[in-house]
C-alpha positions in Angstrom: -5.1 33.8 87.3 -4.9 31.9 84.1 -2.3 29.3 85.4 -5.0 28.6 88.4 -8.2 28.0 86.5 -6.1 25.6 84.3 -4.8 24.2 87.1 -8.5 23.7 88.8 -9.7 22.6 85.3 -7.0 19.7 85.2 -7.7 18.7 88.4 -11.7 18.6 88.1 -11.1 16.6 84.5 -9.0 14.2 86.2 -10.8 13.2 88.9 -13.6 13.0 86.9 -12.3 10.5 83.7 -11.4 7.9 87.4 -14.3 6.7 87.7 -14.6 5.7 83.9 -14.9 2.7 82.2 -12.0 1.5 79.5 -13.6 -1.1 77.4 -11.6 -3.0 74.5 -15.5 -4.0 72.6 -18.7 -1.8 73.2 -21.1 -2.8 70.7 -24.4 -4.1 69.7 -24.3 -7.7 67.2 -25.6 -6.8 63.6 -27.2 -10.7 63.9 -28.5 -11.2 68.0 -29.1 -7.6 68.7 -27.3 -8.1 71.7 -24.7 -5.9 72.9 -21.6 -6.8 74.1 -19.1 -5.3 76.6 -15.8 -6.2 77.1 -13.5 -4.1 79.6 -9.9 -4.4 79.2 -7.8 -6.6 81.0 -6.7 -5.5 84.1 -3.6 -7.2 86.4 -5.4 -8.8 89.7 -1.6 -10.1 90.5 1.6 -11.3 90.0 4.1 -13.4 91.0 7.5 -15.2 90.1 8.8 -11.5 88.9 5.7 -10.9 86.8 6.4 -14.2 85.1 3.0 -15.9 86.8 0.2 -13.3 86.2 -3.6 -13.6 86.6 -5.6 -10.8 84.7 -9.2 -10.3 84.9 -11.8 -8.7 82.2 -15.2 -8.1 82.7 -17.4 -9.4 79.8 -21.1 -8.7 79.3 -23.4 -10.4 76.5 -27.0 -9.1 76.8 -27.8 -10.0 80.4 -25.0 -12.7 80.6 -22.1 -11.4 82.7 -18.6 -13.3 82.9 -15.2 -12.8 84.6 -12.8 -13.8 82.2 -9.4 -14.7 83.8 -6.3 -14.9 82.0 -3.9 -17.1 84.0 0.3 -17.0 83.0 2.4 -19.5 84.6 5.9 -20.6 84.1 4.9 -24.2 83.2 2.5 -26.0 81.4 -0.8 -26.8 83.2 -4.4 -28.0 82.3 -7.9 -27.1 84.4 -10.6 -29.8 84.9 -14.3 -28.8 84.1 -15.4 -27.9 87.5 -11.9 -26.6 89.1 -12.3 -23.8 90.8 -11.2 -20.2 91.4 -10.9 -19.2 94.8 -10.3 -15.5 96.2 -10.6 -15.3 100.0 -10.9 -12.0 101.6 -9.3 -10.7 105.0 -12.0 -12.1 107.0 -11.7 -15.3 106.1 -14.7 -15.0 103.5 -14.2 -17.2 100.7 -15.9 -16.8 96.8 -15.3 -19.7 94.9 -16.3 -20.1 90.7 -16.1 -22.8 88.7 -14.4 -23.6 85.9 -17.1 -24.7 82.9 -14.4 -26.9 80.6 -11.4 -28.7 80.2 -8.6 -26.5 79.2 -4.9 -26.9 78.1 -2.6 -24.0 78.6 -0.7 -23.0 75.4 2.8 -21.6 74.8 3.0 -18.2 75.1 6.5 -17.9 72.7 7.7 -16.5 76.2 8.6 -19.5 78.2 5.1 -18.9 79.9 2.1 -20.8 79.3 -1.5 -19.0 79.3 -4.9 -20.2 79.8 -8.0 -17.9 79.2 -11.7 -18.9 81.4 -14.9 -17.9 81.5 -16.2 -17.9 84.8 -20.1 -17.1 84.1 -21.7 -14.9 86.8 -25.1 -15.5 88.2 -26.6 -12.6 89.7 -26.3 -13.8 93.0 -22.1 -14.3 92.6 -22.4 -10.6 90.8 -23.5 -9.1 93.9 -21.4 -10.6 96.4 -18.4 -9.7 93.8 -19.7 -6.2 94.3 -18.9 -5.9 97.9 -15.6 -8.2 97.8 -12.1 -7.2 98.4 -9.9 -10.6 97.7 -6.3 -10.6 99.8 -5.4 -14.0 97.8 -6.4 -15.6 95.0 -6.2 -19.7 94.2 -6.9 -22.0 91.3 -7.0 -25.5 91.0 -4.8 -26.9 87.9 -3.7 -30.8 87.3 -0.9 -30.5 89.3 -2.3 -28.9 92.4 -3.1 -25.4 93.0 -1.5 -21.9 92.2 -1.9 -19.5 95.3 -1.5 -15.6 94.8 -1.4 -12.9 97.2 -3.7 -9.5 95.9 -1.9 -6.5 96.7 -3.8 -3.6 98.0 -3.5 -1.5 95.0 -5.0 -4.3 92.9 -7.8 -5.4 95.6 -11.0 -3.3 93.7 -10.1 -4.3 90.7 -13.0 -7.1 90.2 -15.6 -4.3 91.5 -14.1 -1.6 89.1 -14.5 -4.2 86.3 -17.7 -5.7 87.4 -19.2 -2.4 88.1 -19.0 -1.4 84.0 -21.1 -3.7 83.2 
């Protein structure tokens, strides 16, 4: 009888930590008053045998939201103010953010290069987020574009993140 409540008990806690927020900075500024939310980093999707990653945080600064994107690649790139991130959903829906500055990948010490933006969300790109399940992801770099596919498995992740904050 023991062994069964324990079991129900696991089960119940389990299910019920899912849903949970993981953030890497929940606080309030000692100088703005502000507080600040920062989930951690999760994997939207890889490719090249994990050697060409895009990971995604959700960032919250008062009433300021951003999707941070941290984007690995192989070799060294650079995004124009005003390129854009692209994630397309399976019907043909597409959400596209813009890069606010001019950035220059830097060596990673891994033979990848990594680039962190700040994609700032209004609160009409927050809800359409919301309700969006990308299939393939794109960004615009000097020397083209880098196209992912989103696996299921990873396809909530922007909601999951969004949703904490």
């Amino acid at each position: 009888m023991k062994t069964i409540l324990l079991i129900i008990s696991l089960c119940l806690s389990s299910s019920f930590s899912y849903g949970q927020c993981d953030y890497s900075r929940n606080e309030v500024d000692e100088f703005t008053k502000l507080k600040i939310l920062e989930t951690n980093f999760k994997v939207l999707s890889y490719a090249s045998f994990q050697r060409e990653v895009i990971r995604i945080q959700g960032v919250k600064i008062g009433d300021q939201r951003v999707l941070r994107c941290y984007f690995v690649s192989q070799q060294i790139f650079s995004l124009d103010a005003g390129s854009k991130l692209m994630l397309l959903n399976k019907q043909g829906e597409v959400i596209t953010l813009l890069n606010p500055k001019y950035q220059v990948a830097k060596d990673n010490g891994m033979a990848t290069w990594h680039c962190i933006v700040n994609y700032p969300l209004d609160s009409e790109v927050y809800q359409n987020l919301m309700d969006f399940i990308p299939v393939k992801v794109r960004y615009y770099t000097d020397e083209g574009y880098v196209q992912h596919e989103v696996k299921r498995k990873r396809s909530k992740r922007i909601m999951e993140i969004l949703s904490c904050l």
